[in-house]
C-alpha positions, 0 to 999 in steps of 0.5 A: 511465497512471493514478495509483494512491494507496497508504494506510497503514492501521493499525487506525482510523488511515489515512494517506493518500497524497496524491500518488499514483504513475503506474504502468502497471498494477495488476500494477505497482502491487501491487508498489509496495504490496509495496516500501512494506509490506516497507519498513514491516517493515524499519523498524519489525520484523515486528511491524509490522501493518496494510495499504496500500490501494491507490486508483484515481483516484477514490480506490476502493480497487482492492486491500489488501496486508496487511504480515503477507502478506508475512511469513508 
C-alpha cells in the first residue's frame, strides 16, 4: 500500500507532513484530507482557510482539498 503525505497549506505558508500514512488508495485518502481539514475548522472556527495537499511517495501533489469545500 503507498504512502500519501498530507501538507497543510495556508497562504505562502506549508506545513509539511513529514510522516505520511499508508492507506489503501487515493479514495481513502481524500478522506483522511477531509477528517484532517474538518479537524482544522473545529479547532480553529470556519474562518479557518487554506488546503491539505495531498503528496504521493515522490511527494507530487496528487490532489488539494480546500477547508472552505467543506464548509459551503
Amino acid at each position: 500500500m503507498p504512502n500519501y503525505y498530507f501538507h497543510v497549506k495556508r497562504g505562502q505558508m506549508t506545513v509539511l507532513d513529514q510522516d505520511g500514512v499508508v492507506l489503501p488508495d487515493i479514495a481513502e485518502a481524500e478522506r483522511e484530507a477531509a477528517r484532517r481539514a474538518s479537524s482544522i475548522i473545529l479547532c480553529e472556527g470556519l474562518k479557518a482557510q487554506g488546503v491539505i495537499v495531498i503528496a504521493d511517495d515522490a511527494w507530487q501533489t496528487l490532489m488539494e482539498v480546500g477547508f472552505q469545500m467543506l464548509v459551503t
